[in-house]
C-alpha positions in Angstrom: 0.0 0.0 0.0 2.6 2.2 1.0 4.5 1.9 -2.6 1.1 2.6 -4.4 0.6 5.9 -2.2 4.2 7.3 -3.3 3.4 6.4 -7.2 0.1 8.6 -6.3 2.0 10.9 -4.7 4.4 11.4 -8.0 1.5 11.8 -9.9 0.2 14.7 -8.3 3.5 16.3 -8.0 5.0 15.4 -11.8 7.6 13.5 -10.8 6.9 10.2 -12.9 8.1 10.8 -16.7 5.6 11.0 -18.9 7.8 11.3 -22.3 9.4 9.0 -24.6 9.0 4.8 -25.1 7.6 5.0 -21.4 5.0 6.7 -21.2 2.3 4.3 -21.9 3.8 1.9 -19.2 4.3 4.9 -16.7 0.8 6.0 -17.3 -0.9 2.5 -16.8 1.5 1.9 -13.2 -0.1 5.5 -12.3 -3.7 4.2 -13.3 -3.2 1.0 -11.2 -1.4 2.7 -8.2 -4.4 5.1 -8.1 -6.8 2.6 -8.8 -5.3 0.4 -5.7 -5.6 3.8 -3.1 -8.5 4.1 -4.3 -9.9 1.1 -3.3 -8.3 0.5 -0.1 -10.2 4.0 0.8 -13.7 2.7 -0.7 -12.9 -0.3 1.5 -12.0 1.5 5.0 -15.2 3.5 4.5 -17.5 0.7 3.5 -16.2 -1.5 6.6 -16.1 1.3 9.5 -14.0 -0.1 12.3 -15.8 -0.7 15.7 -14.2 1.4 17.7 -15.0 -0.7 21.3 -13.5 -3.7 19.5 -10.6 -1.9 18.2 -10.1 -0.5 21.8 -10.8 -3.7 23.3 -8.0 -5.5 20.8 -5.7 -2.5 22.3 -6.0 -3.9 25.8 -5.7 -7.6 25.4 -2.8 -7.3 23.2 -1.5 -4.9 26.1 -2.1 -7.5 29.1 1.1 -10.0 27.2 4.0 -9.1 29.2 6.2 -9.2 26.4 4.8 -6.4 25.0 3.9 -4.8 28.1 8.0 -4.9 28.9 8.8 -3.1 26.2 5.6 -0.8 26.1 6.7 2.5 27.5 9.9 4.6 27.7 10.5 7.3 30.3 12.9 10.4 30.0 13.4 13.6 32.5 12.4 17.1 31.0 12.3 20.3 33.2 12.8 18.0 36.1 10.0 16.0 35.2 9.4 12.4 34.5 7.9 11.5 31.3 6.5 8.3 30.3 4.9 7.5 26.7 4.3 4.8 24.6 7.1 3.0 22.7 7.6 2.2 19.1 6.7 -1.5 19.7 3.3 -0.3 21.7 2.4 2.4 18.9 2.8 -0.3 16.0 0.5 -2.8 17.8 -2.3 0.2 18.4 -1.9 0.7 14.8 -2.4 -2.5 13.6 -5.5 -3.4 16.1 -7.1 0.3 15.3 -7.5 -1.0 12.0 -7.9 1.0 8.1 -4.6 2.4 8.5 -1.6 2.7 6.7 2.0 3.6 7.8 5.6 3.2 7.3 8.3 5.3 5.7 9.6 6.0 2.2 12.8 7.5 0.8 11.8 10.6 -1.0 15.2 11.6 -2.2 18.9 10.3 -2.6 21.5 12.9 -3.1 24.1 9.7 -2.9 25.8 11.8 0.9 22.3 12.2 2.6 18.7 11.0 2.4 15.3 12.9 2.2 12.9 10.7 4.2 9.1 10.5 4.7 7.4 9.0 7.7 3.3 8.9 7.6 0.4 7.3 9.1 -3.2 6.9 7.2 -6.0 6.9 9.0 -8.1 5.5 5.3 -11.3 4.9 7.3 -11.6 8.7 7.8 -8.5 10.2 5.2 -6.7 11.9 8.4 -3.0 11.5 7.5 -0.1 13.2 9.5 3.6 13.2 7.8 7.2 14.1 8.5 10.0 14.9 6.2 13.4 14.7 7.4 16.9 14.6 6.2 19.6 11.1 7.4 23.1 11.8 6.1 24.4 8.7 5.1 27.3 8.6 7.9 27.6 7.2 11.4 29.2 8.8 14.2 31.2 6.3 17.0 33.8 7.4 19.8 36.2 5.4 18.6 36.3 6.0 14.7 34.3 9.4 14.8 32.3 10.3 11.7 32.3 7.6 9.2 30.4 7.6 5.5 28.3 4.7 4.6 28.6 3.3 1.7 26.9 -0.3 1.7 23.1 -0.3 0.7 22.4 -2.5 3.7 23.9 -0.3 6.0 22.1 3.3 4.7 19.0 1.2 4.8 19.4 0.2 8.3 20.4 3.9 9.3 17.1 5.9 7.5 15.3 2.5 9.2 16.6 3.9 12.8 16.0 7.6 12.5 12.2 7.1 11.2 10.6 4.9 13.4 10.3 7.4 16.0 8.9 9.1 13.4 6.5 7.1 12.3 5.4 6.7 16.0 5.3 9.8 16.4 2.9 10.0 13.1 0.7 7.4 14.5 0.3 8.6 18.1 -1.0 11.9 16.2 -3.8 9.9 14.6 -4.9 7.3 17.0 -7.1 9.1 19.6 -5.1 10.4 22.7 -7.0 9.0 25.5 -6.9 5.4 23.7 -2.6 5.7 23.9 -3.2 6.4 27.7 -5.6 3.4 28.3 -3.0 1.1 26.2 -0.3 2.7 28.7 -2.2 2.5 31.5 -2.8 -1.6 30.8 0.6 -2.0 30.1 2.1 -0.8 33.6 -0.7 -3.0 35.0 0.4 -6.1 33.5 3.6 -5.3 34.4 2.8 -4.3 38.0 1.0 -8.2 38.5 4.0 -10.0 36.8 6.8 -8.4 38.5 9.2 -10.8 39.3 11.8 -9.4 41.7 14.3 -12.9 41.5 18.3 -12.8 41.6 17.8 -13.7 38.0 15.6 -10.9 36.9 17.8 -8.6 38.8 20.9 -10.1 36.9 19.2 -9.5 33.8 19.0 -5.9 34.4 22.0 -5.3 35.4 23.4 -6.9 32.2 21.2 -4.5 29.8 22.3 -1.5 31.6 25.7 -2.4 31.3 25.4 -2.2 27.7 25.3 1.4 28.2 27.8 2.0 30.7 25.6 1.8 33.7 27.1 0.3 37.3 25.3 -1.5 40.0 26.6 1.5 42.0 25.3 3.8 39.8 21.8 2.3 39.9 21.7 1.9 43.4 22.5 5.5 43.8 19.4 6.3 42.1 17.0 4.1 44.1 18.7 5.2 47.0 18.9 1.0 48.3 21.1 -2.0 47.5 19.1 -3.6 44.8 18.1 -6.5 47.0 15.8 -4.3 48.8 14.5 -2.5 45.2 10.3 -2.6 45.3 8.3 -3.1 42.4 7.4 0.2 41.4 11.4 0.9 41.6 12.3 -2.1 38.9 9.3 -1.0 36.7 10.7 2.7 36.9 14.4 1.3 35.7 13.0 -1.1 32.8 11.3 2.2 31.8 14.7 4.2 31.9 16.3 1.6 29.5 13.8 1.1 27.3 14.0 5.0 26.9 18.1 4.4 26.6 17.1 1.2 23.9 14.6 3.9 21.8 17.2 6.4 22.0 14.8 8.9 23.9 17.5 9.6 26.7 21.0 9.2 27.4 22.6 7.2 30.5 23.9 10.8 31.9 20.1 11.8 32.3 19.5 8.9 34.8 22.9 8.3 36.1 25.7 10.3 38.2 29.2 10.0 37.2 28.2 8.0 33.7 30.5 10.5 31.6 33.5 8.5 32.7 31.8 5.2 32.4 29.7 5.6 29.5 30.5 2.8 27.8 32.1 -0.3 28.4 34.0 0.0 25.4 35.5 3.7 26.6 36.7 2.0 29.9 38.8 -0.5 27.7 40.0 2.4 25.8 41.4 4.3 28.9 42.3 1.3 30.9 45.7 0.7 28.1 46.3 4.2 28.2 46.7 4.1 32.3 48.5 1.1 31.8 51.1 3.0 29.7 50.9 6.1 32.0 52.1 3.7 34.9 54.6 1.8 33.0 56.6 5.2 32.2 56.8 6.1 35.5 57.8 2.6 36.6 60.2 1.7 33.4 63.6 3.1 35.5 63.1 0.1 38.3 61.8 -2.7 36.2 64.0 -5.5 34.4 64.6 -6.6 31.6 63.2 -9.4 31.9 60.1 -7.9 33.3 59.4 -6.3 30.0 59.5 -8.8 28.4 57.4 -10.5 30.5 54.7 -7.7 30.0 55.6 -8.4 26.3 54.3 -11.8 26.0 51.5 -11.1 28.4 50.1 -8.2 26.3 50.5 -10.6 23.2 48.6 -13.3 25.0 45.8 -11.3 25.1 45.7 -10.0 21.9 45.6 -13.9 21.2 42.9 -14.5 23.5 40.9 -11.6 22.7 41.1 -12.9 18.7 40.5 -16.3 20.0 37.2 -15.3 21.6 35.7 -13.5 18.7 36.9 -16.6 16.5 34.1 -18.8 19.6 31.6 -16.0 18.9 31.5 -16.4 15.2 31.2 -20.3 15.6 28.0 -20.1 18.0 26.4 -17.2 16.1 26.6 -19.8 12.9 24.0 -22.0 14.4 21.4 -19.5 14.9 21.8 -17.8 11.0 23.7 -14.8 12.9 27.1 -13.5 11.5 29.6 -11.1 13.3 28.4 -8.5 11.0 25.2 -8.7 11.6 26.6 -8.3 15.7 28.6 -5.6 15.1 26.1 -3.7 13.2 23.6 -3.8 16.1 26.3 -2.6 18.4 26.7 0.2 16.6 23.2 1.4 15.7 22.7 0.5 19.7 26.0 2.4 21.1 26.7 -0.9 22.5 30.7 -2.2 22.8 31.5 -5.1 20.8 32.8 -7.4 23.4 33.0 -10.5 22.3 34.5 -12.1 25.6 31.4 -10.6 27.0 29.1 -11.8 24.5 30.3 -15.4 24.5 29.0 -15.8 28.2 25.6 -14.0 27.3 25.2 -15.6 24.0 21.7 -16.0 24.2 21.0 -12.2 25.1 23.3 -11.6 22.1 21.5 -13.4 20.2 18.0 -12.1 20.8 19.1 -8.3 20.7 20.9 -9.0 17.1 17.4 -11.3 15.9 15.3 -7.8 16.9 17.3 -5.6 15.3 17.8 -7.5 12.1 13.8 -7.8 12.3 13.3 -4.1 12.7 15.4 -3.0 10.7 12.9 -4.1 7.7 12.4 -8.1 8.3 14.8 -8.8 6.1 
């Protein structure tokens, strides 16, 4: 639907050619593409949705705790607390709310920077709400700064990133307000009767946080207790926080004291060799020799052992249709480290972030 609605869309605004050998076959993909909006109005209008239904379709979907876990995000603005609903919640309101249409399309490729459309079509009444924005085709890290894509896959997976809060955004402008707040509302109350405050469940959590830099410490500071006294309301606050962190919403430094010298786990790998040299300048008048060296082979060895692990990482991602590539790329597009000592003991978390973000990025 979404394809026939840009070839409509070049229609009204000339951009199709209408010259030369094809014309006749541009002129009957216009007539079809119109033909097939045209229709899937008629159809929306002729089959009104039932609104209690739709609602009701809202809440059930809303009272799964998957969904429900990854249903809100919170951030802090003007010293306030905000919590909304997620990309994940705002795509299942869509689809339940029924006779709509949304999505994003690439308007315009300069080759250095995209022009990008995001949109949601209410068909049953023909209230749409758009965005146009610009994603240059580069991504930015700490460690190799601004980079240029060049790969198809990986500009696709960058416009893929930077519009679906769009298209949230698009579809939380057409869906009724009050029916967002209900579907939030159902969501914290699944989650409040299915809290499960275990060792495990605590472990968990401290695992995804540490994806972004985020210590135990840290996250104790903020609850103000040892996390084996942390209530209820005090988890569901924190999953909030990193699902905000996950959609990009907020940054760790919003939440967290002290997070802009442990950011990431990747920065405090970066600094920890440059201490190590630091130290070893001051200390190179009293050591050996022989001590050298021996810091020699022990450096080398864990070079080897660092090369050694990734080598274990690519062998179990091979059973599960998962390649390094695919790893790294969600790192990056998640401002995680790519730790593959790390990632070996939590292969299975590894594993279900990469499958997510390979399925979001267009189901491909």
């Amino acid at each position: 639907m979404s394809n026939e609605i840009q070839k409509v869309q070049n229609v009204m605004t000339g951009t199709v050619a209408q010259n030369g050998n094809n014309s006749v076959m541009a002129s009957s993909a216009n007539a079809k593409a119109i033909a097939t909006v045209q229709a899937a109005l008629v159809v929306a209008q002729a089959n009104p949705r039932d609104t209690a239904k739709a609602v009701d379709r809202i809440l059930n979907d809303c009272m799964r705790k998957g969904l429900a876990e990854t249903a809100t995000y919170q951030y802090a603005r003007g010293g306030t607390n905000i919590t909304g609903p997620s990309i994940r919640l705002a795509e299942c309101m869509a689809m339940n709310w029924g006779n709509m249409d949304y999505g994003f399309k690439e308007i315009e490729n300069t080759g250095n920077e995209s022009v990008v459309e995001a949109f949601a079509w209410d068909l049953e009444t023909n209230t749409k709400r758009t965005a146009v924005f610009t994603v240059p085709h580069a991504r930015f890290t700490k460690r190799n700064g601004l980079t240029m894509l060049k790969d198809p896959r990986d500009i696709y997976e960058m416009i893929a990133n930077q519009s679906a809060r769009r298209v949230r955004a698009c579809i939380l402008a057409v869906i009724p307000g009050d029916v967002a707040e209900m579907a939030v509302n159902q969501c914290q109350n699944t989650l409040a009767a299915n809290v499960n405050l275990t060792n495990e469940s605590i472990t968990l959590m401290l695992d995804k946080f540490s994806d972004y830099g985020v210590t135990r410490e840290q996250i104790e500071e903020r609850i103000q207790r040892k996390l084996d006294a942390i209530t209820p309301a005090q988890f569901l606050s924190l999953r909030n926080i990193f699902n905000s962190l996950k959609d990009g919403m907020s940054k760790p430094k919003d939440w967290f004291d002290n997070t802009e010298t442990s950011t990431t786990q990747e920065k405090s790998l970066l600094e920890k060799p440059a201490q190590d040299k630091k130290t070893e300048k001051k200390s190179t008048k009293k050591q050996s020799k022989a001590e050298k060296a021996m810091k020699d082979a022990e450096v080398e060895h864990q070079v080897t052992e660092t090369s050694n692990d990734e080598e274990e990482l690519e062998t179990a991602l091979k059973s599960k249709n998962i390649t390094l590539e695919n790893v790294k790329a969600m790192c990056e597009a998640s401002n995680m480290p790519y730790d593959p000592s790390k990632m070996l003991k939590n292969i299975e978390i590894v594993t279900q972030k990469t499958t997510e973000f390979l399925v979001l990025q267009g189901g491909e």
